[in-house]
Every structure is written in structure tokens, then in C-alpha cells.
C-alpha positions in Angstrom: 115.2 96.0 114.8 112.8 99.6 114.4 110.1 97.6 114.3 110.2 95.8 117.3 111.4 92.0 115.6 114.9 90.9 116.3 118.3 89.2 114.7 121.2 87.3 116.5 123.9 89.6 117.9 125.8 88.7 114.5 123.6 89.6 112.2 122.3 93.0 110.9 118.7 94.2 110.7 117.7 95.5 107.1 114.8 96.7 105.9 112.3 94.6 103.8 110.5 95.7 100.4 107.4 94.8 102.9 108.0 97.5 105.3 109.5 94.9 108.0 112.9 93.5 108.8 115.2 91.0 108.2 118.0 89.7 108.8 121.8 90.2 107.2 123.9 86.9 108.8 126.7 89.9 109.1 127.5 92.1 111.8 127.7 95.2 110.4 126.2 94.5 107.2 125.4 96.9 104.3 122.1 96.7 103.8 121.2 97.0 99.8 118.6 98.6 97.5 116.6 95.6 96.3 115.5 95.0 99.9 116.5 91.2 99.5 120.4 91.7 100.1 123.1 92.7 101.9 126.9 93.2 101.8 129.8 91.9 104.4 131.5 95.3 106.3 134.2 93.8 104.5 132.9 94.5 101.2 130.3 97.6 102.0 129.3 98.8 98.7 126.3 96.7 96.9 126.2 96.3 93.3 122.7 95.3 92.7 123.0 95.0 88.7 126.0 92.7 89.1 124.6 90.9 92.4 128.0 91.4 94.0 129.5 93.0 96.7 132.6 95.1 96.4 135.3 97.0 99.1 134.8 100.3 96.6 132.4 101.5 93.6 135.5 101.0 91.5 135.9 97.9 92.1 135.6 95.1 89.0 135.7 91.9 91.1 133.7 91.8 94.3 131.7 88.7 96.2 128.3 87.3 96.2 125.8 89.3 97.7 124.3 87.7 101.0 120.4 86.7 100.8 118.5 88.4 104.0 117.0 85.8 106.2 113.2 86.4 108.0 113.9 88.2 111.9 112.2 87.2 114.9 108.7 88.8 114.9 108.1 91.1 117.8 106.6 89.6 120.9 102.8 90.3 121.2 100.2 90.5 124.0 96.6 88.8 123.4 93.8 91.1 124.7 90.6 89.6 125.8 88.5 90.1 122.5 91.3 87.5 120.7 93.0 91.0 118.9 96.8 91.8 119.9 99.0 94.7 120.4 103.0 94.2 120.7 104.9 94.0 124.0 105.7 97.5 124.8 101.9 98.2 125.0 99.1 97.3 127.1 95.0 96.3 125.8 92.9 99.3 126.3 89.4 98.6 126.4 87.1 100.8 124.2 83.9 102.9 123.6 82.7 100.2 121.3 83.6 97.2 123.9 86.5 96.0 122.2 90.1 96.3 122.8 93.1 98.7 121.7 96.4 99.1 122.3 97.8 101.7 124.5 101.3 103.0 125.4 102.5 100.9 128.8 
């Protein structure tokens, strides 16, 4: 996912209503508006109101929308002073004595 946390190969990472990610248990998925559901490739277009998921807007009938589930937060690195920064950077000590995170 963008922000660095991760879903099984058949799942889809959408966008949370908390800035973060989660998972869609569909390859493919459609992520939807609420930030709390997603829709099958099968059936891409979400109707939020109706909490279903349709193959077109036009569409009367249509399935149940799939609830997100949480993704696999990004791996972290402990500095020394007990703070963290995520795996793609490195601790950085500064001016003040404690740590920050720097590009690797």
C-alpha cells in the first residue's frame, strides 16, 4: 500500500477515513466512498446509499458490499532514544540529542 503497510496478493489496498490503508479481500477491488467498503472487479461500481455493489450505475439488483479488513502496518526501525522511523529510513541523530528519521 502508499503508505508503506501491506495486503495478501488477493486482496486490494483502499484507503481508510483515517488516512491509512486497508484491506479489500478482492483482487482488483473497487475501493468506495465511505472508506469502509469495497466492491468485487466483478461488480465495480459502489452504491453506498443502497450498501450494494452493482456491474453498472443502472443497475437495480447488485451484491453486498465487502467490509475492508485492517493491512499489515509498515515494518519499523527502533532508534536508540525508544522513538521509530519506518523501514525505508534510517535514525538520524539530532541537534537536541535525540533521534530522527532520515532517507536510507
Amino acid at each position: 500500500c502508499p503508505d508503506g503497510s501491506s495486503c495478501s496478493s488477493d486482496a486490494t489496498c483502499c484507503p481508510t477515513a483515517t488516512g491509512g490503508y486497508g484491506c479489500c479481500p478482492s483482487a482488483g477491488a473497487t475501493c468506495c466512498s465511505d472508506h469502509e467498503h469495497c466492491c468485487p472487479k466483478e461488480y465495480p461500481v459502489c452504491d453506498v446509499a443502497q450498501g450494494l455493489c452493482k456491474k453498472s450505475g443502472a443497475d437495480v439488483f447488485g451484491i453486498s458490499m465487502m467490509k475492508k479488513e485492517e493491512a499489515t502496518p509498515a515494518p519499523m526501525t527502533t532508534c536508540p532514544d525508544g522513538s521509530s522511523c519506518s523501514s525505508d529510513a534510517t535514525c538520524c541523530p539530532t541537534a537536541t540529542g535525540g533521534y530522527g528519521c532520515c532517507p536510507s
